[in-house]
Residue, then its C-alpha position, 0 to 999 in steps of 0.5 A: x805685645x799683648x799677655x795673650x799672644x802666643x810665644x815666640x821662637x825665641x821665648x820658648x827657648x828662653x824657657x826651654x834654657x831655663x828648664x834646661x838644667x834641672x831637667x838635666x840634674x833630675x832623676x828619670x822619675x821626675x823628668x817626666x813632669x818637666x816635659x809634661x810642663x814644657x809641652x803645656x807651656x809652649x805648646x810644641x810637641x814633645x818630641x821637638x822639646x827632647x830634641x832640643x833639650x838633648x840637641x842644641x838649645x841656640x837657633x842655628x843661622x841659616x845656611x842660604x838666605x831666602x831670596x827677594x819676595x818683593x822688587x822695587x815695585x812693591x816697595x816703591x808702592x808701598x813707601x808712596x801709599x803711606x806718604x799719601x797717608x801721612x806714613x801711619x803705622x805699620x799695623x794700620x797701613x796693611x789692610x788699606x794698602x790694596x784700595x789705597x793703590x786703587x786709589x792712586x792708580x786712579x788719578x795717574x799716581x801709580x801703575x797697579x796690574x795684578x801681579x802688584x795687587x795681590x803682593x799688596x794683599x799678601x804682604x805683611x806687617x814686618x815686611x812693611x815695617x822693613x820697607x818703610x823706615x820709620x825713624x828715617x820718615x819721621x822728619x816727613x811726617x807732617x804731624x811730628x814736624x816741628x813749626x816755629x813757634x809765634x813770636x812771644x808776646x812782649x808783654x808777657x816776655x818782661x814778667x818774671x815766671x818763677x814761684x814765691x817759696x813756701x816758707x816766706x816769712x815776710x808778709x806782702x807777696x800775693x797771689x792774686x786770681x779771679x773766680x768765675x761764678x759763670x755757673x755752665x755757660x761761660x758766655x755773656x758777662x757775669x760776676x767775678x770774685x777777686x782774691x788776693x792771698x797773702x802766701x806768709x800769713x795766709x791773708x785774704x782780700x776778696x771782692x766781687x766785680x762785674x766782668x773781668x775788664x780793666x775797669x772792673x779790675x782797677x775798681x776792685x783793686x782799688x777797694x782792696x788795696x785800700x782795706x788791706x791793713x800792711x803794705x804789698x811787696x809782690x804780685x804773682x797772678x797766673x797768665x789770665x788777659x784780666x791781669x797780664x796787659x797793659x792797663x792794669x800793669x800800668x796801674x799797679x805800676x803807678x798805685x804801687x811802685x815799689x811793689x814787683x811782679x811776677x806770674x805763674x808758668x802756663x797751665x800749673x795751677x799748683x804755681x799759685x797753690x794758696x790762692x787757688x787752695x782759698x778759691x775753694x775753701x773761702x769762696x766756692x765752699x760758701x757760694x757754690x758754683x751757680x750763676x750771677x750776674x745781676x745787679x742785686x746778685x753784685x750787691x748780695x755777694x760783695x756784701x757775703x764777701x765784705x762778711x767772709x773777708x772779717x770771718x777767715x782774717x779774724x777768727x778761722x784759724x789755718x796753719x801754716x808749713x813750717x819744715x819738710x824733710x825726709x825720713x830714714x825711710x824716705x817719707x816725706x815729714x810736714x811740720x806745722x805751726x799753731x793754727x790760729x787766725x791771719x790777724x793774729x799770725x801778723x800781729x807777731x809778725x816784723x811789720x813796721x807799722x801795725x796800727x791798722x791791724x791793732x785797730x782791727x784786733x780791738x775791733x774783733x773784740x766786739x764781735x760775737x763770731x756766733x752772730x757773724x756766722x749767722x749773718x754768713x748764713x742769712x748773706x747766703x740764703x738771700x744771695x741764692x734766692x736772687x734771680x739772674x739777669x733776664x733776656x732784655x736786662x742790662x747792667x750797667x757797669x757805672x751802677x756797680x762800681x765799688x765805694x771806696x773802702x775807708x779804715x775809719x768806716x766799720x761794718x755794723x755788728x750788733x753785739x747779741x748772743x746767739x740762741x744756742 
């Protein structure tokens, strides 16, 4: 009911009861005032509202019921028009009653004759909702009926969907996704960015991989998995075809053994919410969201992300969620740690084996984070002023396939100042 329809028998006498007493307690001088009121409010004359006030507030049930406006005939009409319109509701099935018998007379469907026509015309909205049961149709309708859902894919039935907890102490369960840099057409192949995030520390692997097939997948796993400094225990990517197939379970299957799997629920982003919090900050924040997808973008943006991955594990700080709990009041309180920077939250960490991380510690000395960041800067500016693939190019995937990433090789940083 809308704020602008008029009140009802019943609501005016609700207030009228409401007024009621005080209208009884107050001095003539006053009561006057009341009704001027009660006669703005319901808009009944002011004779009815004496009667009532002085007369009997409760509606009084009638002594002869009305007698039967509409025989079978309309209500059989009326209950076929709207199956034949799929049993709409009764507001929109008034005015489409006439024509719509017209329409079923003419293919035999119904008998119309005038007498029938102008009860059609004249009935109304309640009288329709009285002849059609809705609650009783509902299992007719057709589009509230309930099909049997398609058998669940095997696959995607054997992956545990659960959500890693927040407050993970041990370092090793990853969430994993792509990033499309499709720009506004999602057709044709193009470059993808893989991330794996680490929800304990907030460590990050990212690489760039053309496409988003198995091959494309197992190059660019291959190239992480490799660089990252401590072991995996988990992977959790959400329901993307590029991570739930055979293939590549297989091979997670067979590069890591001990390591468990798990995936997001459909359609909740929030279940994977550190690695789609860092496809922004660390990816789309440098990058933006244009197209790529040429071989020299391949080559410029791995290069960016080789630079990105050494920037945010070594040197941004992030914090990390310590408590939630409820106030007194009922707010919400967060505690935080320290910020400072994921190498470092793994050095204090109870990994067993830390010397490649050690290794990276010592050569993070030699590194002036002014220049990287200008090295960031230029990576950027040179990925950005690359053409995308032209109407009659092609890429082929052998030429982009990643070297694979070796521990003893390190990026080359020349140890200069910066000019402030």
């Amino acid at each position: 009911m809308a704020e602008t329809d008029p009140m009802t028998i019943s609501e005016r006498r609700k207030y009228i009861h409401k007024i009621w007493g005080r209208y009884r307690d107050s001095p003539k001088s006053e009561k006057s005032h009341y009704l001027d009121e009660a006669e703005a409010v319901t808009g009944l004359h002011r004779k009815s509202i004496l009667r009532l006030l002085n007369g009997r507030l409760s509606r009084k049930p009638r002594s002869r019921e009305r007698g039967i406006s509409y025989g079978p005939l309309v209500e059989d009409a009326v209950r076929l028009i709207a199956k034949s319109l799929d049993y709409p509701c009764a507001e929109r099935l008034k005015y489409n009653l006439v024509w719509m018998a017209e329409q079923l007379h003419r293919f035999g469907e119904l008998t119309l004759d005038n007498t029938l026509r102008g009860k059609l015309e004249t009935v109304s909205v309640s009288t329709i909702k009285r002849l059609v049961r809705y609650p009783e149709r509902r299992l007719d309708k057709i589009a509230f009926r309930k099909y049997p859902s398609r058998p669940k894919n095997q696959l995607y039935a054997s992956i545990p969907v659960r959500k890693i907890a927040w407050d993970l102490q041990t370092p090793g369960h990853f969430e994993v996704d792509t990033v499309h840099h499709c720009g506004d057409i999602s057709t044709g192949s193009y470059i993808y960015t893989l991330q794996l995030v680490d929800v304990a520390t907030g460590w990050s692997e990212i690489t760039a991989t053309y496409g988003n097939a198995f091959a494309a997948m197992k190059d660019g796993f291959d190239f992480l998995l490799a660089r990252l400094p401590f072991p995996v225990l988990e992977f959790h990517p959400d329901n993307g075809p590029e991570f739930v197939n055979q293939l590549l379970i297989k091979y997670w299957k067979d590069l890591v053994p001990n390591a468990s799997l798990s995936r997001s629920k459909p359609y909740r982003k929030n279940d994977n919410r550190f690695v789609e919090e860092n496809n922004h900050s660390l990816i789309r924040a440098y990058i933006g969201n244009s197209r790529f997808d040429s071989a020299a973008q391949l080559k410029a943006l791995r290069d960016l992300e080789d630079l990105l991955w050494l920037y945010h594990n070594c040197f941004l700080p992030c914090m990390r969620l310590e408590d939630k709990s409820l106030s007194s009041e009922g707010k919400l309180i967060k505690t935080y740690d320290h910020a400072i920077p994921p190498l470092d939250r793994l050095l204090v960490s109870d990994l067993p084996d830390k010397s490649k991380l050690f290794q990276l510690a010592d050569y993070r000395k030699s590194i002036n984070p002014l220049f990287l960041r200008q090295k960031i800067d230029q990576a950027i500016a040179q990925l950005v002023s690359l053409p995308c693939i032209g109407a009659d190019e092609k890429v082929d995937f052998r030429t982009t396939k990643l070297n694979l990433y070796k521990p003893s090789v390190t990026l080359s940083f020349e140890p200069t100042t910066v000019a402030r």
